[in-house]
C-alpha positions as CSV (number, residue, x, y, z in Angstrom):
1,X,-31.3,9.8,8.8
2,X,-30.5,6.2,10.0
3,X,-27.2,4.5,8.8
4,X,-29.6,2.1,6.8
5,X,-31.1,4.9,5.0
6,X,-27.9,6.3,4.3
7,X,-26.8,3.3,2.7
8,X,-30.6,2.8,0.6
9,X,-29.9,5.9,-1.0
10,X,-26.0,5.9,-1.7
11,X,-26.9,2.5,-3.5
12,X,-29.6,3.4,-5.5
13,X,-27.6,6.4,-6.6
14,X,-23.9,5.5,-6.7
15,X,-24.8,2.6,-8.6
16,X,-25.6,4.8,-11.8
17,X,-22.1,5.6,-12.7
18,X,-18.6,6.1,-10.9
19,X,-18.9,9.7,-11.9
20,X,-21.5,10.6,-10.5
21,X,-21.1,8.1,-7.8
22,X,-17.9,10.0,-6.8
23,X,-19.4,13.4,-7.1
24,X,-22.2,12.1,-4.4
25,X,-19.2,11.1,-2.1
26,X,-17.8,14.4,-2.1
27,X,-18.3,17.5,-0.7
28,X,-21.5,19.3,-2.5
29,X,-20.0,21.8,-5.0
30,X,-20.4,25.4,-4.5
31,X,-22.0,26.9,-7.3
32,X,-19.4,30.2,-9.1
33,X,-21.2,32.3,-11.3
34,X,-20.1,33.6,-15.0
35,X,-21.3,37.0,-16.3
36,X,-22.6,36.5,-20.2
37,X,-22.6,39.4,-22.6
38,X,-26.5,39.8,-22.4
39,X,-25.6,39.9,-18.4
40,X,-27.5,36.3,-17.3
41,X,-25.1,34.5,-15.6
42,X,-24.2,31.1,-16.0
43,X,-24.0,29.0,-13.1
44,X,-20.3,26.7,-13.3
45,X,-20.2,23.9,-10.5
46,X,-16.4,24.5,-9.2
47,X,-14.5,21.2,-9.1
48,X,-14.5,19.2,-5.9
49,X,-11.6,17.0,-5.0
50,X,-14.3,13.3,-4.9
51,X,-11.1,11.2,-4.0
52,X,-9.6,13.1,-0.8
53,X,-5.9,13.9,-1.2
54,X,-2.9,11.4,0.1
55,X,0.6,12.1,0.7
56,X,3.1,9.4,0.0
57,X,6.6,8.0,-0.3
58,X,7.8,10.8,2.7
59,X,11.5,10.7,3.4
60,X,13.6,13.0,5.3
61,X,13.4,16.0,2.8
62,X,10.8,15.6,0.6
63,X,7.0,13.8,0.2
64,X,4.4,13.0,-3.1
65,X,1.2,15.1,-2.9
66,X,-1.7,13.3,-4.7
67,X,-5.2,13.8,-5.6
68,X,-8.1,13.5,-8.1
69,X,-10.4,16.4,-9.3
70,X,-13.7,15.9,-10.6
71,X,-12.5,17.7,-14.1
72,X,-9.8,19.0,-15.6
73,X,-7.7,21.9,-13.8
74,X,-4.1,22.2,-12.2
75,X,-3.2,21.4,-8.7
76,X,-1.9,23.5,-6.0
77,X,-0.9,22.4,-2.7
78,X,-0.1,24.7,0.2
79,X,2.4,23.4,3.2
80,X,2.8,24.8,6.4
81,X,5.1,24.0,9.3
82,X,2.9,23.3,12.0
83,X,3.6,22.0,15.7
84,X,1.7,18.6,16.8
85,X,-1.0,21.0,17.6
86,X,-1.6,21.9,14.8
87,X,-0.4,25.8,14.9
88,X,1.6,26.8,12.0
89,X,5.1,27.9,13.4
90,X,6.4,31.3,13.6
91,X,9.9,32.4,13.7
92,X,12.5,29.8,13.6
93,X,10.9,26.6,12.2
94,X,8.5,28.6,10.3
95,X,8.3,27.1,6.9
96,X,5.2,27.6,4.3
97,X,5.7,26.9,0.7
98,X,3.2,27.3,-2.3
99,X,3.3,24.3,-4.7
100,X,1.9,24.4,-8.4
101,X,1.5,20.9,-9.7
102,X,1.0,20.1,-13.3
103,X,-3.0,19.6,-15.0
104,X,-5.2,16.7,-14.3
105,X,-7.1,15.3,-17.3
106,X,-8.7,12.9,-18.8
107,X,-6.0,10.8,-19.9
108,X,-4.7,10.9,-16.2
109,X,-8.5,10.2,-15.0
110,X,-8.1,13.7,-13.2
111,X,-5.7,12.5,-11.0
112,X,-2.5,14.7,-10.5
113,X,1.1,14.4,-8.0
114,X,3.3,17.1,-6.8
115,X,6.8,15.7,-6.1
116,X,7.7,18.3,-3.3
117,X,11.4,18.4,-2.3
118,X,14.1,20.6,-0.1
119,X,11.6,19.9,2.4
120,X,12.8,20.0,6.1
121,X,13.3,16.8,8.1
122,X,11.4,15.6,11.3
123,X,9.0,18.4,10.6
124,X,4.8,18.1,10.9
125,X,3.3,19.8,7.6
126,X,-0.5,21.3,7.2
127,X,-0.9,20.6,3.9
128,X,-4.1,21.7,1.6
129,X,-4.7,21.1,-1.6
130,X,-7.1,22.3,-4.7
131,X,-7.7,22.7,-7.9
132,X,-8.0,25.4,-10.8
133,X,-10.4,24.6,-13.6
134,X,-9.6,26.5,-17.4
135,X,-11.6,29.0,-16.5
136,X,-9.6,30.2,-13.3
137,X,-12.0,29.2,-10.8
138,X,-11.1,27.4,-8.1
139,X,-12.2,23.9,-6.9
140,X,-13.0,23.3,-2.9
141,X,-9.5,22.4,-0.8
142,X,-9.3,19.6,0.8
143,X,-6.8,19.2,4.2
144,X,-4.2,17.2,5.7
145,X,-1.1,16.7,7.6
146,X,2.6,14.9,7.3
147,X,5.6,14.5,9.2
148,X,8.9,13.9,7.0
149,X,11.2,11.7,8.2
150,X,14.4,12.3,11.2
151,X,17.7,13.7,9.1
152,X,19.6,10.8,7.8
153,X,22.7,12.2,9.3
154,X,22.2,11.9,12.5
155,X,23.0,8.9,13.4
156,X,23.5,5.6,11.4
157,X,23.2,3.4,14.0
158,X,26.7,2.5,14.7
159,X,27.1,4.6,17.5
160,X,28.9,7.3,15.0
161,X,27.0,10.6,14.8
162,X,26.8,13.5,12.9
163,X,24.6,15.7,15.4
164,X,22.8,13.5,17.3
165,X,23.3,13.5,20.9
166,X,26.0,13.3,22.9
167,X,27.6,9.5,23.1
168,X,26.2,8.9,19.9
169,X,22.7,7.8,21.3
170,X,19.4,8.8,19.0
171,X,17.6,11.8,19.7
172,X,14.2,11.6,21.2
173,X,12.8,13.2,17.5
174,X,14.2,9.3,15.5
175,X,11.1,7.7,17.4
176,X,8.7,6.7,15.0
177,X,5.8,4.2,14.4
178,X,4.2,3.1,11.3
179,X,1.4,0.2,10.6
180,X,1.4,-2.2,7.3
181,X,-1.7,-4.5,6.3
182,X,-3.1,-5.8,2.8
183,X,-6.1,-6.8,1.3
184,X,-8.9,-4.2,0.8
185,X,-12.5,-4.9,-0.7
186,X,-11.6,-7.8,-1.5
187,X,-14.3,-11.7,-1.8
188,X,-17.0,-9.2,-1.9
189,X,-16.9,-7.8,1.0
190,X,-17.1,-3.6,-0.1
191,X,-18.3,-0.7,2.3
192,X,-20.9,-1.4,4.2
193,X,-22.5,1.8,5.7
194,X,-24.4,0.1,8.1
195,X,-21.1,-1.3,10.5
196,X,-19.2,2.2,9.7
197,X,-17.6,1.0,6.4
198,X,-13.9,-0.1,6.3
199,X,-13.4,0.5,10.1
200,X,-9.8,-1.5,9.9
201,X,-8.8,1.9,8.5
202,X,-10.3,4.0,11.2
203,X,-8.5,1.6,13.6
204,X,-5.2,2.6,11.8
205,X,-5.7,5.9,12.1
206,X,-6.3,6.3,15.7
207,X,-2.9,4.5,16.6
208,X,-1.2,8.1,15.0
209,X,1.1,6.2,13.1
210,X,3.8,8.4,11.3
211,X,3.4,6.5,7.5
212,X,0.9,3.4,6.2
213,X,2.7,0.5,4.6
214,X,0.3,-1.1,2.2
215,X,1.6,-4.3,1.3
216,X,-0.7,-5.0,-1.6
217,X,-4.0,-6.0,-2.9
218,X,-5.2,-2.4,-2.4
219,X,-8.2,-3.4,-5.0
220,X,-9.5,-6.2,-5.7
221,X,-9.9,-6.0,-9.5
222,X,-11.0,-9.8,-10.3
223,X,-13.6,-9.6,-7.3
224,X,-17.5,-8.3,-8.5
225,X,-19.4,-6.5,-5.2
226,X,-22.5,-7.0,-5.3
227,X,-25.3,-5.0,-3.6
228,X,-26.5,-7.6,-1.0
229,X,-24.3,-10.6,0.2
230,X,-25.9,-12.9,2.8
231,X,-23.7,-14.3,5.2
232,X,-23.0,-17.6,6.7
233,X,-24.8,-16.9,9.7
234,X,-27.9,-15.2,7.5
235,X,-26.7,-11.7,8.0
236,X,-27.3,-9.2,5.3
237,X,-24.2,-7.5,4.2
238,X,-24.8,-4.7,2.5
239,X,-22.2,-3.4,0.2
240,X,-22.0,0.2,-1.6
241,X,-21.5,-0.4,-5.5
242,X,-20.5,1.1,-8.1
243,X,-20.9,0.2,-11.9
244,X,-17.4,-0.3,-12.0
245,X,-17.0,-2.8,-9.6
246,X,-20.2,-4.6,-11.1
247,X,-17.9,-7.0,-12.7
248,X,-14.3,-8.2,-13.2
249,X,-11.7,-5.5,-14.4
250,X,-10.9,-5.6,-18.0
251,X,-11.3,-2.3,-19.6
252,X,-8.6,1.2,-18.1
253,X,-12.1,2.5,-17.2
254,X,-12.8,-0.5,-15.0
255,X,-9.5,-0.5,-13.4
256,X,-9.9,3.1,-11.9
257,X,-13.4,2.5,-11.4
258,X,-12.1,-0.2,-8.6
259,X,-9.9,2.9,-7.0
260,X,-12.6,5.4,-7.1
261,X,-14.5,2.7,-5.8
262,X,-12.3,2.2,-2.6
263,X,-12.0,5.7,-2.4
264,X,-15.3,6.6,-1.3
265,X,-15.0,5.0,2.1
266,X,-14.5,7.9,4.7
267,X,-12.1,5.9,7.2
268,X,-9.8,5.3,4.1
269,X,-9.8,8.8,3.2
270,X,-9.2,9.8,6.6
271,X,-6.1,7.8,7.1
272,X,-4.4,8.9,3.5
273,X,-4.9,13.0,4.3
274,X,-3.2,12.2,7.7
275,X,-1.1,9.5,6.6
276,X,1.8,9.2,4.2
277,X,1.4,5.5,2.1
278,X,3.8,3.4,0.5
279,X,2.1,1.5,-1.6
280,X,3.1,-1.8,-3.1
281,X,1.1,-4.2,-5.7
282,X,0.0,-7.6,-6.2
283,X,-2.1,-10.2,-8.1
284,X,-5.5,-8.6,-7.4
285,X,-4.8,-5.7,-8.9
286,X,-5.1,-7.4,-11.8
287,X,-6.6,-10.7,-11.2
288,X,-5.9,-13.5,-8.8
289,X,-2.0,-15.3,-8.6
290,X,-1.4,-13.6,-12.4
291,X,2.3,-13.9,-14.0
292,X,3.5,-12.5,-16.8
293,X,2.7,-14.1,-20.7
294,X,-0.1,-15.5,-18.5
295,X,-3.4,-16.9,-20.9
296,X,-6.3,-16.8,-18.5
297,X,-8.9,-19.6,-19.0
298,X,-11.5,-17.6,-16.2
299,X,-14.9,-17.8,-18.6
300,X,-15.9,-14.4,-17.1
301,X,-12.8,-12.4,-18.8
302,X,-13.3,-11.5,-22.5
303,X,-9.6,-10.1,-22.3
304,X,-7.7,-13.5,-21.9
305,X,-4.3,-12.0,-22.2
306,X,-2.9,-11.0,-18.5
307,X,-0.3,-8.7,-20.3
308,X,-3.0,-6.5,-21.5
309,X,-4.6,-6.5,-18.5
310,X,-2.0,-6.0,-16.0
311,X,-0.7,-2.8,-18.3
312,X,-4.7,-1.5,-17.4
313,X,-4.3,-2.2,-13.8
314,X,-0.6,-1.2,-13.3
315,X,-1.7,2.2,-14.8
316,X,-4.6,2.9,-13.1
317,X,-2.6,1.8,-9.3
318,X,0.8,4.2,-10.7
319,X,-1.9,6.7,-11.1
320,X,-4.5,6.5,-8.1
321,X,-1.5,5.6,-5.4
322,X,1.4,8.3,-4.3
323,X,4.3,6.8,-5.4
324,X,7.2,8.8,-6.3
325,X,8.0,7.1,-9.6
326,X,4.6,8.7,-10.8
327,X,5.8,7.8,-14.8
328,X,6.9,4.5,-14.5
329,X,3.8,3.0,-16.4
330,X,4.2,-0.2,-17.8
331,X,4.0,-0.7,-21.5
332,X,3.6,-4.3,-23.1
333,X,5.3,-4.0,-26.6
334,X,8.6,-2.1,-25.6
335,X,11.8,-3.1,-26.0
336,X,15.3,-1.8,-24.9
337,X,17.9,-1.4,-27.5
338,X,19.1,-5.1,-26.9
339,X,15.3,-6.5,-28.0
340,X,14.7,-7.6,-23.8
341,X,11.0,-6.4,-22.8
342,X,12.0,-3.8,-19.9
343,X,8.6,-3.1,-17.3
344,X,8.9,-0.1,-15.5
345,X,10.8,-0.4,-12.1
346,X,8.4,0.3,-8.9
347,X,10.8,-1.5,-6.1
348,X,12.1,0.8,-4.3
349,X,14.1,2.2,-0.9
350,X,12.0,4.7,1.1
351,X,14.7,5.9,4.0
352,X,13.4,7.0,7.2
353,X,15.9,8.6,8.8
354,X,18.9,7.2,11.0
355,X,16.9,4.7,12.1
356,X,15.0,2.8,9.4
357,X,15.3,2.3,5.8
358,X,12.5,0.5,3.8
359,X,13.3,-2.2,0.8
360,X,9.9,-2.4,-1.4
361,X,9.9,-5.3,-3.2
362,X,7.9,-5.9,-6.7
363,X,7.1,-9.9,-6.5
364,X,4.9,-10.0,-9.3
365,X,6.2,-8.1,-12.4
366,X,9.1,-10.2,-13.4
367,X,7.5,-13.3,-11.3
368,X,8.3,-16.5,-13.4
369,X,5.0,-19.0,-14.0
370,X,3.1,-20.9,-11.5
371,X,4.6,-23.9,-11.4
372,X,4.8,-26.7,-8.5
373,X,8.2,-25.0,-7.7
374,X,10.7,-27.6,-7.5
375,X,12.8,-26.7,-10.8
376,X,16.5,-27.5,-10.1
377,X,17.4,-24.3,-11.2
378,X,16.6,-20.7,-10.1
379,X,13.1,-19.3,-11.5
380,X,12.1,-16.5,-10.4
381,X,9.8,-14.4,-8.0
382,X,11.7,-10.9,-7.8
383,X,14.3,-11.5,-11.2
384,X,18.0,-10.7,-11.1
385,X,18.1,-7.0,-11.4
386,X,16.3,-6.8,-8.6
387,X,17.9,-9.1,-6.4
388,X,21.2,-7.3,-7.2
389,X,19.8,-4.1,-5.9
390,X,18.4,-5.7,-3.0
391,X,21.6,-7.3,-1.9
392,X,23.7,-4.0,-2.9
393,X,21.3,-1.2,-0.8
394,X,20.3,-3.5,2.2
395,X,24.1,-4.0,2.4
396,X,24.8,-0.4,1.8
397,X,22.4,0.9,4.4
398,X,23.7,2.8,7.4
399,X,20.1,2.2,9.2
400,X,19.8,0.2,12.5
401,X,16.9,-1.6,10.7
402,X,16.3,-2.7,7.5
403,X,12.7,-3.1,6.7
404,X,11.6,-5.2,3.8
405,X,8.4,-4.7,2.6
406,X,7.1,-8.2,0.8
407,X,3.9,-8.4,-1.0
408,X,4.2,-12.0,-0.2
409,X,5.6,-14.1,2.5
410,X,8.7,-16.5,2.2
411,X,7.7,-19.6,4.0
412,X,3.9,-19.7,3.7
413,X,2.7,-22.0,1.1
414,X,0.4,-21.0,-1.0
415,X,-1.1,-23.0,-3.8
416,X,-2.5,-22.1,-7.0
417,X,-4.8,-25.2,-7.9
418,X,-3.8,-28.5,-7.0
419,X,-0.2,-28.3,-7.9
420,X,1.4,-25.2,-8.7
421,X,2.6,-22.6,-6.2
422,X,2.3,-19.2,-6.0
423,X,4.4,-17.8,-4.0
424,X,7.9,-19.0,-2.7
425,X,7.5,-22.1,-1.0
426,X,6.9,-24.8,-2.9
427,X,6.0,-27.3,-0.1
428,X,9.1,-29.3,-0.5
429,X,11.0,-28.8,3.3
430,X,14.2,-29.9,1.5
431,X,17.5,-28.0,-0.3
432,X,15.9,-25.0,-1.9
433,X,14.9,-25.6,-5.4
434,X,12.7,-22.8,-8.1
435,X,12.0,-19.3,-6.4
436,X,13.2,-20.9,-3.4
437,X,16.9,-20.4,-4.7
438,X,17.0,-17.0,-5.5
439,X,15.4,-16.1,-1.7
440,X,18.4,-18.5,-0.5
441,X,20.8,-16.7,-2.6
442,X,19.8,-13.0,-1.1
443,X,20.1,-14.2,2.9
444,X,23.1,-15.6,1.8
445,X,24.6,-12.3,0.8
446,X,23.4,-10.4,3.8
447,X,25.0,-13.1,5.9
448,X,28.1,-12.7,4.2
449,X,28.2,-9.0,4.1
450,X,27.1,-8.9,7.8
451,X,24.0,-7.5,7.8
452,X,22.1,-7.0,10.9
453,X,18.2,-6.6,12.0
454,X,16.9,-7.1,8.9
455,X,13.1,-7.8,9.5
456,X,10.4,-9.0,6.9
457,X,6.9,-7.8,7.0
458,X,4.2,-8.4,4.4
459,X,0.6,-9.5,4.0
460,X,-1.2,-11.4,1.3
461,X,-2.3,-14.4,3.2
462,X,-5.5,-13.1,4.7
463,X,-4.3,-13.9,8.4
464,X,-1.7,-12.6,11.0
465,X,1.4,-14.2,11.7
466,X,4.9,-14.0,13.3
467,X,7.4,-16.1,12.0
468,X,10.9,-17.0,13.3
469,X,13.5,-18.2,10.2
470,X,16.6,-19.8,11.9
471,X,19.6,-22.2,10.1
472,X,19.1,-24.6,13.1
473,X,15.9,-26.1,12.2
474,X,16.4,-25.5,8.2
475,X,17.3,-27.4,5.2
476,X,19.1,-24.1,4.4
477,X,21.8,-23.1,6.9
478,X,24.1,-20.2,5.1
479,X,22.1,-17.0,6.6
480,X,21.1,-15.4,9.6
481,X,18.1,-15.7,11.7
482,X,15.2,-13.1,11.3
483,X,11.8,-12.7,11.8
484,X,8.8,-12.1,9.5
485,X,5.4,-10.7,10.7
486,X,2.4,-11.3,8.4
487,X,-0.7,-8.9,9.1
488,X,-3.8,-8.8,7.3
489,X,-6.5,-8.6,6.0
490,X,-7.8,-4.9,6.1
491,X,-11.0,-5.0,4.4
492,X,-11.6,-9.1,3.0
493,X,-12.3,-12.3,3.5
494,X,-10.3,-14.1,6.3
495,X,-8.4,-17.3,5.4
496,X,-6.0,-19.4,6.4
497,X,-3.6,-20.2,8.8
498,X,-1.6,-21.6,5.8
499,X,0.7,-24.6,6.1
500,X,5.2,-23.7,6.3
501,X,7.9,-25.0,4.0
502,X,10.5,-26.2,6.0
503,X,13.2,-24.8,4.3
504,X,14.0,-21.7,5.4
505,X,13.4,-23.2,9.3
506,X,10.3,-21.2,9.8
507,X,8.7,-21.0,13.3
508,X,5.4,-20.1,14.0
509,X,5.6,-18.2,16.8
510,X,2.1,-16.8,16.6
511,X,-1.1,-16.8,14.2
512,X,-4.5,-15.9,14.4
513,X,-7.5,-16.5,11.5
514,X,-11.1,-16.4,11.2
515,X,-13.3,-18.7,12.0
516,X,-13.9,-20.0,8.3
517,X,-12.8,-19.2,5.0
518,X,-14.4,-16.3,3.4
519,X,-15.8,-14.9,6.7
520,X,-17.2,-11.4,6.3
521,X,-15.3,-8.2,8.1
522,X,-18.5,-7.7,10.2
523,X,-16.9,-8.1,13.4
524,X,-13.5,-7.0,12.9
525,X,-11.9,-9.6,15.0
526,X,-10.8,-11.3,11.9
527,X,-9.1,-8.5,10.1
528,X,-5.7,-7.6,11.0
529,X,-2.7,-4.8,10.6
530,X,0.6,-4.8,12.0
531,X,2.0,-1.9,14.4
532,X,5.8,-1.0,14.9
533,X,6.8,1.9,17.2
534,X,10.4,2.8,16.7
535,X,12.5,3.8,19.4
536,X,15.9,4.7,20.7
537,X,16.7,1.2,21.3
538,X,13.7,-1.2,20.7
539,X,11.5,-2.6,17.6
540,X,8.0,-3.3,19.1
541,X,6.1,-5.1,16.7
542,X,2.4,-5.9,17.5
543,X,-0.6,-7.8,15.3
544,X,-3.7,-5.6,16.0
545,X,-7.3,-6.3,14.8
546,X,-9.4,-4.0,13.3
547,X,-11.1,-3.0,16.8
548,X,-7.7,-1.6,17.8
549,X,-7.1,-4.7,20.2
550,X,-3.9,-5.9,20.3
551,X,-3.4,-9.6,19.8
552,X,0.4,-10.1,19.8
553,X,3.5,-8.1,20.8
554,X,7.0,-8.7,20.0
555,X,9.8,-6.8,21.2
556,X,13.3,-7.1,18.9
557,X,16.3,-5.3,20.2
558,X,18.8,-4.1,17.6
559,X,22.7,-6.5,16.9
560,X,25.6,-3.4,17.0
């Protein structure tokens, strides 16, 4: 069957219901058969996993199993110690571990996590996972691998050890590479069959990386796909669709139907059974440059309340992404005992071993209103709680680098209308004023408590980027240089490069766009993930497109 076949018949089909549209995508279900008291048996379809299975959140000792069955049942996941080969270990190292998870129903949308811990460090798992359905039968098993993260206590970086080699120096095992990117499905551009579907993600995949940052946007909720989209150029791109993804996101339904919906391309699946994710959120989640107590005027929403609708879309990301925190679900309406409206906490430190820790930052659930930025006073973009913990665990961290995963960028400007600003800058290149203040306030603190290789990476802007902050050329002067690399997108429309705010003495080293604003993923030269391969005593960071060609390449070397 040609690809363009393929792809008649997964529309005609998928388009009938994200059910059955996710049933199609899977693997066909073996048929069990029930013995009845008058001896006919009953034919049961066992459950099939339609989603794949992703690990996530994978420190030194212990990882997040995830997946969705097609019906209710409880999961089980099976890990093995194997060797990069793949052959489970024997003797010392061996290590294989039976995991019962709790049921996935309904109210979950059949999606279920296993928080596995005491795990070993630095060690490659086979992992497999399934299903039981109420009637003990069980559902197909679907496979994958991890590596947890180098022990912690090895080395912190300093040169003081605590069994790493001799003089202090890293062991061989710290090496380590990860990729980050954002942006998937999003301006309408979905799978398309016919040029191999989301082939960014294949392109991630076959760099081996050891974990997948994604730095947000992983739906676009606000975005409709549509079946046909014809191109600048008069190309026909030819999208997979769902009914889900028919329209904007309002309803819980909706919101899943837009993870299901990425779900069923096979590159993405691929990388997230091989993969471990940490997963961050945006705007399009929910819908485009949102803030909280938000009133949306878009004619095409019925819901016009952006609470209500980013409680729907913050559940249905906690629930189809592996994050450890899996009941932290934020709830509109509640209060802590002092009457202040508390949203569930997803920022977060993932530590990597002796080498890296990562900072997850949450820029958009206690992000202040769009305005044009230039308040005297602080507003804010990540809110006081969680610039406290930033300050105290980057400070805190024994790691040579500090990682800090933004959905956002600092100096990029990024407006929202003809005024207001969404994001940090506010396109003022003077004294930091608005969000701009609380940023200055956190590289302040690491300045003063003498933090070293901090290095910001992030996505959002729908180009790639590296960016060198330094006091010389800033309106700012009381922090540190550092760099910021900007990669993406994965799977959406390419814009920019965006104009810098000067205050933060942004460089721009590198960038690299599309060729116009809203061009299509067709070609892959427009779509973009970072690369960072961790080693004893470098920080290679390179911008890759979603052929797997590399189109920038820095190398940082770590301040003792």
């Amino acid at each position: 069957m040609t690809s363009a076949s393929r792809t008649e018949i997964s529309r005609r089909t998928i388009v009938k219901g994200s059910v059955l549209a996710a049933a199609l995508a899977s693997v066909p279900a073996a048929a069990s058969a029930a013995p009845t008291r008058s001896g006919v048996a009953l034919v049961r379809n066992r459950l099939t996993l339609p989603s794949g299975i992703a690990t996530g959140d994978v420190t030194s000792d212990s990882a997040v199993l995830w997946s969705r069955a097609s019906g209710a049942g409880r999961m089980t996941a099976l890990l093995r110690a194997v060797d990069d080969a793949g052959q489970v270990l024997r003797g010392r190292g061996a290590f294989e571990r039976t995991l019962r998870g709790p049921r996935a129903t309904q109210a979950s949308d059949f999606t279920a996590k296993i928080h596995a811990g005491n795990l070993p460090s630095n060690t490659r798992f086979a992992l497999e996972i399934s299903f039981e359905d109420d009637g003990g039968a069980a559902s197909e098993t679907v496979r994958g691998t991890f590596r947890t993260a180098p022990d912690a206590g090895t080395y912190n970086g300093a040169g003081r050890t605590g069994g790493a080699g001799k003089g202090g120096e890293v062991p061989a095992s710290s090496a380590q590479s990860f990729v980050w990117t954002g942006d998937t499905a999003g301006q309408g551009w979905g799978i398309n069959e016919e040029i191999g579907g989301m082939r960014g993600y294949r392109a991630m995949h076959q760099t081996r990386p050891d974990f997948f940052i994604h730095s947000g946007d992983t739906v676009y909720a606000d975005g409709p796909i549509a079946e046909t989209v014809v191109e600048k150029d008069g190309q026909v791109w030819r999208n997979l669709v769902t009914e889900e993804v028919s329209k904007v996101a309002e309803t819980l339904t909706e919101f899943r139907g837009r993870h299901r919906y990425n779900s069923l391309d096979a590159n993405m699946r691929a990388l997230f059974a091989d993969v471990p994710v940490i997963a961050q959120w945006d705007d399009h989640e929910t819908t485009n440059n949102w803030y909280p107590g938000e009133i949306l005027e878009d004619p095409r929403y019925t819901v016009r309340d952006v609470n209500t609708l980013a409680a729907r879309g913050r559940q249905a990301w906690q629930e189809n992404m592996p994050i450890a925190d899996s009941a932290a679900l934020w709830r509109p309406g509640t209060f802590d005992d002092g009457g202040q409206y508390q949203p569930a906490r997803i920022y977060r430190k993932i530590s990597r071993g002796p080498q890296l820790d990562i900072f997850c930052l949450d820029m958009r659930t206690f992000k202040s209103p769009n305005t044009d930025g230039k308040e005297t006073y602080t507003t804010n973009i990540l809110g006081q709680e969680q610039v406290d913990w930033l300050i105290r665990e980057v400070s805190a961290s024994k790691a040579t680098w500090k990682v800090i995963a933004a959905d956002m960028p600092l100096g990029v400007i990024v407006p929202d209308g003809p005024v207001n600003q969404e994001s940090v800058a506010n396109r003022d290149a003077g004294a930091p004023l608005g969000r701009e203040l609380e940023i200055a306030g956190v590289l302040s603190a690491f300045k003063r408590n003498r933090v070293k290789n901090v290095v910001w990476l992030t996505a959002d802007v729908h180009y790639c980027a590296a960016h060198h902050y330094s006091p010389e050329r800033a309106a700012f002067t009381d922090f540190d240089p550092f760099w910021e690399f900007v990669a993406g997108p994965i799977a959406a429309g390419s814009f920019g490069p965006n104009a810098m705010d000067g205050t933060f003495g942004p460089e721009v080293v590198f960038s690299k766009a599309g060729r116009f604003p809203g061009e299509s993923p067709r070609d892959g030269e427009n779509q973009f993930f970072g690369h960072v391969q961790l080693d004893t005593d470098a920080f290679t960071v390179s911008l890759r497109n979603a052929n797997g060609a590399t189109v920038f390449s820095k190398v940082l070397t770590p301040e003792r």
